[in-house]
DOLOVEX-628901 format. One record per residue: residue number from 1; residue in three letters; x, y, z of N, C-alpha, C in turn. Coordinates in steps of 0.05 Angstrom, whole numbers, plus 5000, padded with zeros to 4 digits. Layout:
   n res  n_u  n_v  n_w ca_u ca_v ca_w  c_u  c_v  c_w
 NUM ALA    X    Y    Z    X    Y    Z    X    Y    Z
...
//
This chain:
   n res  n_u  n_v  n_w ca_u ca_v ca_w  c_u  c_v  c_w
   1 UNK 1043 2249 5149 1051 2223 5138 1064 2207 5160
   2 UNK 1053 2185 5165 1066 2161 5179 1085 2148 5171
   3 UNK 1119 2144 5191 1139 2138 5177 1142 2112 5202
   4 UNK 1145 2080 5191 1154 2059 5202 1182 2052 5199
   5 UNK 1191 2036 5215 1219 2029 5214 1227 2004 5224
   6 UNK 1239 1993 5209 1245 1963 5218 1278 1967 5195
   7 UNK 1284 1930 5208 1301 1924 5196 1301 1901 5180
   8 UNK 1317 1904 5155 1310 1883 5131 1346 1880 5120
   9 UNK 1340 1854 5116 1374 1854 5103 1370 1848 5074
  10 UNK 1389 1859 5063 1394 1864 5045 1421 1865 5022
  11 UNK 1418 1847 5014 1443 1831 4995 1463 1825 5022
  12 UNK 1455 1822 5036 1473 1799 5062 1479 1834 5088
  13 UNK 1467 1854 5085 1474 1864 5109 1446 1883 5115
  14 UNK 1446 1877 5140 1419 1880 5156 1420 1929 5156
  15 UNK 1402 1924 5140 1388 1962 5139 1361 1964 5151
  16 UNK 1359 1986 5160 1333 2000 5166 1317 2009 5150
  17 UNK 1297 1996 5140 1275 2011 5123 1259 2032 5145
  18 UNK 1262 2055 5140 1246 2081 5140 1228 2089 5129
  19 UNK 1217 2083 5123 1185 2096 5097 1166 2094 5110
  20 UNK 1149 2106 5080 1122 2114 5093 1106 2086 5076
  21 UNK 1077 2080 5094 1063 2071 5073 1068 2066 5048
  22 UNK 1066 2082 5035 1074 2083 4998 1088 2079 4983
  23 UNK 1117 2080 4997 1135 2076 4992 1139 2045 4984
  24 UNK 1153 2052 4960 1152 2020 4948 1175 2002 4949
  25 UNK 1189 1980 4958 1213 1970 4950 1234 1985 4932
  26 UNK 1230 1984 4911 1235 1986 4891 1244 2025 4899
  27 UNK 1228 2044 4908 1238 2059 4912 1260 2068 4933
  28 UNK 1260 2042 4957 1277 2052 4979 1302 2036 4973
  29 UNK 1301 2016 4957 1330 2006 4950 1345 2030 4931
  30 UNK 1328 2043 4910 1338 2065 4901 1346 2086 4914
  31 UNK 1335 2102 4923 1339 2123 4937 1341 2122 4970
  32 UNK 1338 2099 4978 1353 2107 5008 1376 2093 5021
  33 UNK 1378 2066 4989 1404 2063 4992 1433 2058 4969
  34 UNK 1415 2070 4955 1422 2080 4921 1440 2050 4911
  35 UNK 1423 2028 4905 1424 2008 4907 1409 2009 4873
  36 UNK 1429 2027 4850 1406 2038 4823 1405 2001 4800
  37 UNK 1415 1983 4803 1420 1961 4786 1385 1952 4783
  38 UNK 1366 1951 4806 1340 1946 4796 1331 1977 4793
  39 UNK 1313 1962 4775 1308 1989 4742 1276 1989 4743
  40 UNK 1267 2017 4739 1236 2021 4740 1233 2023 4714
  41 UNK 1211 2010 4703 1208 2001 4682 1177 2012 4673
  42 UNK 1158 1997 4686 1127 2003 4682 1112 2008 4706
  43 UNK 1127 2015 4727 1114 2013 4755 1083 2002 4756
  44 UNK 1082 1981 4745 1055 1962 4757 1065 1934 4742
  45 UNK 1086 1935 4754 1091 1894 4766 1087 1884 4735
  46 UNK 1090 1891 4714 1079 1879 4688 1110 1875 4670
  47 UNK 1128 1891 4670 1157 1885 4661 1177 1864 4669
  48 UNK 1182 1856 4692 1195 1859 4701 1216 1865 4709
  49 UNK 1233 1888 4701 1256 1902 4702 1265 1907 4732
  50 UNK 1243 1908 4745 1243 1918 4783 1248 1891 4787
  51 UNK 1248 1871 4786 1253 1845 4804 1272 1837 4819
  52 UNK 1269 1831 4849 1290 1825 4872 1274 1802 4877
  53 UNK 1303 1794 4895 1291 1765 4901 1276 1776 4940
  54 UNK 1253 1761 4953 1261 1766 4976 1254 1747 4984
  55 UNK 1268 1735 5011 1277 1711 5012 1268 1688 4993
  56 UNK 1283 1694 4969 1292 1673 4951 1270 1673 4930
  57 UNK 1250 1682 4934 1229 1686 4916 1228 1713 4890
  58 UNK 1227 1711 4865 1229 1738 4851 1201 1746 4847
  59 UNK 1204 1780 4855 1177 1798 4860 1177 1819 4842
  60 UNK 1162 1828 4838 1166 1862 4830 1169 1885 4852
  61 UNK 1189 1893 4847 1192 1910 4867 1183 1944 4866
  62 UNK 1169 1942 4845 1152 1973 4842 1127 1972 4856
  63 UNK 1116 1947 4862 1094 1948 4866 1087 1932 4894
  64 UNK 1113 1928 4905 1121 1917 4937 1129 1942 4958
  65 UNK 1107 1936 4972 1104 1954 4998 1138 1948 5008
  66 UNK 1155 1970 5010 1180 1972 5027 1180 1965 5059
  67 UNK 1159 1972 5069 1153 1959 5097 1142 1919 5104
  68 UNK 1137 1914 5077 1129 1892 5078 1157 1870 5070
  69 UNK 1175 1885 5070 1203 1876 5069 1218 1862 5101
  70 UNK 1202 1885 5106 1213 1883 5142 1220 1852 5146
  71 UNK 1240 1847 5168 1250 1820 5176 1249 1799 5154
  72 UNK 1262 1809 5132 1258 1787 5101 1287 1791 5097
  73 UNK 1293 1774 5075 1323 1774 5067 1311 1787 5035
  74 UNK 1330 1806 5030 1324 1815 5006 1350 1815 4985
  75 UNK 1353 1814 4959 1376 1804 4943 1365 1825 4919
  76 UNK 1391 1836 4915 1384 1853 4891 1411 1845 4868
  77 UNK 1402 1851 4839 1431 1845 4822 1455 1852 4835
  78 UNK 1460 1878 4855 1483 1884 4874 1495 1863 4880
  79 UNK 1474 1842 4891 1491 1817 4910 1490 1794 4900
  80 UNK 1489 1796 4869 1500 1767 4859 1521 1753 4851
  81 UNK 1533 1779 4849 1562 1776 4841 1582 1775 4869
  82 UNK 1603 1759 4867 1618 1763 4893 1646 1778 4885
  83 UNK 1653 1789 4905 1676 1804 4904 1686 1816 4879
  84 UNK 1667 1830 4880 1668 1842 4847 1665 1829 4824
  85 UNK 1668 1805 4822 1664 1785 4791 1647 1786 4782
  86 UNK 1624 1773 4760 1607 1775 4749 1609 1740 4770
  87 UNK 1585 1739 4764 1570 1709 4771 1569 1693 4741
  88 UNK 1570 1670 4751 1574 1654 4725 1550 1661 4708
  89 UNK 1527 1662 4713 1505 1660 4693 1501 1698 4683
  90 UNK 1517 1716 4694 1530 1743 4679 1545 1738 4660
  91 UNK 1562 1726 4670 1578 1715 4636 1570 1708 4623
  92 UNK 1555 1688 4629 1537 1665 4609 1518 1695 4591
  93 UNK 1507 1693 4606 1483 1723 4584 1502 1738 4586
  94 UNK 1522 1751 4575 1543 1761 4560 1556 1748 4538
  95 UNK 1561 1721 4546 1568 1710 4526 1551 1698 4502
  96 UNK 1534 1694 4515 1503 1673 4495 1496 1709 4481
  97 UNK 1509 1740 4488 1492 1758 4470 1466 1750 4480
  98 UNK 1456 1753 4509 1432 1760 4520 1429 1785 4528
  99 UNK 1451 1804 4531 1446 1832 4542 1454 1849 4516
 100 UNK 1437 1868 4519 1442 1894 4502 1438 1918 4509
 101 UNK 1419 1931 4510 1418 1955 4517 1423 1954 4553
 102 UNK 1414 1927 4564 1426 1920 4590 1397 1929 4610
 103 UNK 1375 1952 4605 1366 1949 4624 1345 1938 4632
 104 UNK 1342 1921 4620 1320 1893 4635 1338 1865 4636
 105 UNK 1369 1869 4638 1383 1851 4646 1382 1848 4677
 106 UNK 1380 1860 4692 1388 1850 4717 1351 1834 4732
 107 UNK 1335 1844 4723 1311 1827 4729 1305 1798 4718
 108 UNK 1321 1803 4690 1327 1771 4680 1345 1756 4698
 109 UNK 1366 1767 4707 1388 1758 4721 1372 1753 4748
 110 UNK 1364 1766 4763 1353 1754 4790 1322 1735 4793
 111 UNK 1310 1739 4761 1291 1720 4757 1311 1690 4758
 112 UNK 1328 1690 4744 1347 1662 4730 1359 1650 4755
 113 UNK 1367 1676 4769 1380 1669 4800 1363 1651 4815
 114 UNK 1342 1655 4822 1323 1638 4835 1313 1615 4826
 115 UNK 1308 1614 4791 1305 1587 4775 1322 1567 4792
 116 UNK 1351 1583 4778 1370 1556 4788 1374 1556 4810
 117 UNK 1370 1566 4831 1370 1563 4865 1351 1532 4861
 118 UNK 1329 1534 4849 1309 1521 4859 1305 1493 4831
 119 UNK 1318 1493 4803 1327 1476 4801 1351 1481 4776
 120 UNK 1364 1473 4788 1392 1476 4784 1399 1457 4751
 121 UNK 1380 1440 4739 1384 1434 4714 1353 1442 4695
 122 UNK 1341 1459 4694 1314 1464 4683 1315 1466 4653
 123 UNK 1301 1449 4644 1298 1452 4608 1289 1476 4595
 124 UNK 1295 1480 4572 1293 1505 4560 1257 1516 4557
 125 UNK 1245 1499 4569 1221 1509 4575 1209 1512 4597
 126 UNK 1227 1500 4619 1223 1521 4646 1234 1542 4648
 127 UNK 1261 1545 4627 1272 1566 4627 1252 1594 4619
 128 UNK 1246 1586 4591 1224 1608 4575 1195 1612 4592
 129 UNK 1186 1595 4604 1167 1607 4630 1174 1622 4649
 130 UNK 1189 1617 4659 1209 1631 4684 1207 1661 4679
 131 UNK 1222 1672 4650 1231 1690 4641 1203 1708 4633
 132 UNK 1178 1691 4633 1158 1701 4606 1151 1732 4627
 133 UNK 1158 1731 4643 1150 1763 4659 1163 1783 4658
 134 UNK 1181 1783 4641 1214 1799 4639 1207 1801 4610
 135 UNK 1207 1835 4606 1197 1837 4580 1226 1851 4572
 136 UNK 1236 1843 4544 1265 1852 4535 1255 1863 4499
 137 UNK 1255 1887 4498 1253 1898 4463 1279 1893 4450
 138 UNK 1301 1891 4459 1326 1893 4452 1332 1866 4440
 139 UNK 1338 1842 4454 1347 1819 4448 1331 1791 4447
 140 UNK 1334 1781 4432 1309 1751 4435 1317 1744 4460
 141 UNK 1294 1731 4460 1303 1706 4489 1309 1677 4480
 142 UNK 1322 1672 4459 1334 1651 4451 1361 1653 4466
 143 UNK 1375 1678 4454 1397 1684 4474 1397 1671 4502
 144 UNK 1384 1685 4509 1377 1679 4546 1379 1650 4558
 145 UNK 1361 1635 4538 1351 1609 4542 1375 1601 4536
 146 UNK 1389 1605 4519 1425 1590 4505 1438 1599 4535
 147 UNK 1439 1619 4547 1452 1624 4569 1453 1612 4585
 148 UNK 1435 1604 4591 1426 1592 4620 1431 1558 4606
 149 UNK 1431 1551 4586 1440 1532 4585 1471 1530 4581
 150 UNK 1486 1545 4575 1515 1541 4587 1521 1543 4611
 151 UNK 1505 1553 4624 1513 1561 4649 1508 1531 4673
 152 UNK 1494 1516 4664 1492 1490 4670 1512 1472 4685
 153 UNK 1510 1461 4701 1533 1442 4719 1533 1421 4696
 154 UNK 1563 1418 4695 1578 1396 4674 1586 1366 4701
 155 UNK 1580 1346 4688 1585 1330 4708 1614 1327 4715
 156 UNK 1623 1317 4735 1645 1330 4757 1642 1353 4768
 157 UNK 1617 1371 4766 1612 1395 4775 1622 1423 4779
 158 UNK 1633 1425 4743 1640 1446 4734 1617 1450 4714
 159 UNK 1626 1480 4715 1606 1500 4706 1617 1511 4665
//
């Protein structure tokens, strides 16, 4: 087995991916740098429970070559939060009762992360597209969609 190595950063600090071929994202954030908050779900890209952002884009990461990471910025639920806090739109789906059993929350969360990177006031039906790849048995996505609309910039630009 052929093992490549580069370097990829990751939730803001630059690591060495080691793997082989096969090796998938999704498995080397788990186990090589036990990074467990993205969750294997259906391993073929169809849940989305595995979703990271890499540079800024949300992927599945079961079904993303770990070498194809190389020289990318990669963001996992680990690095949304700062200094330990929840991020405002964690609260928000905590508070709107978007999370429950919790583990297809953090693929919602880094799907939502990137929405609002990219637009920062989206109606409740860019919202419900956004999300439609993030499959949740637990809680509606009314919830979700209520979340992300509190979570919204209030003019004077509070949250």
């Amino acid at each position: 087995m052929t093992v490549a190595e580069d370097s990829v950063s990751v939730n803001g600090r630059s690591v060495t991916v080691k793997s082989s071929a096969g090796t998938t994202l999704l498995e080397f954030l788990r186990e090589s740098l036990g990074l467990l908050g993205t969750k294997e779900g259906c391993s073929e890209g169809e849940c989305g429970a595995c979703t990271v952002l890499v540079d800024g884009q949300p992927l599945h990461s079961c079904i993303y070559p770990a070498l194809a990471a190389q020289g990318r910025t990669v963001e996992t639920i680990e690095g949304i939060s700062k200094g330990g806090d929840l991020s405002s739109l964690q609260a928000a789906l905590i508070a709107a009762g978007g999370v429950q059993c919790g583990f297809c929350t953090p693929g919602f969360l880094m799907t939502l992360t990137a929405l609002l990177r990219d637009d920062p006031s989206p109606d409740p039906d860019q919202v419900a597209r956004a999300v439609a790849g993030n499959i949740c048995r637990c809680t509606g996505y009314a919830q979700i969609v209520e979340a992300v609309a509190a979570d919204l910039p209030r003019p004077g630009g509070t949250r």
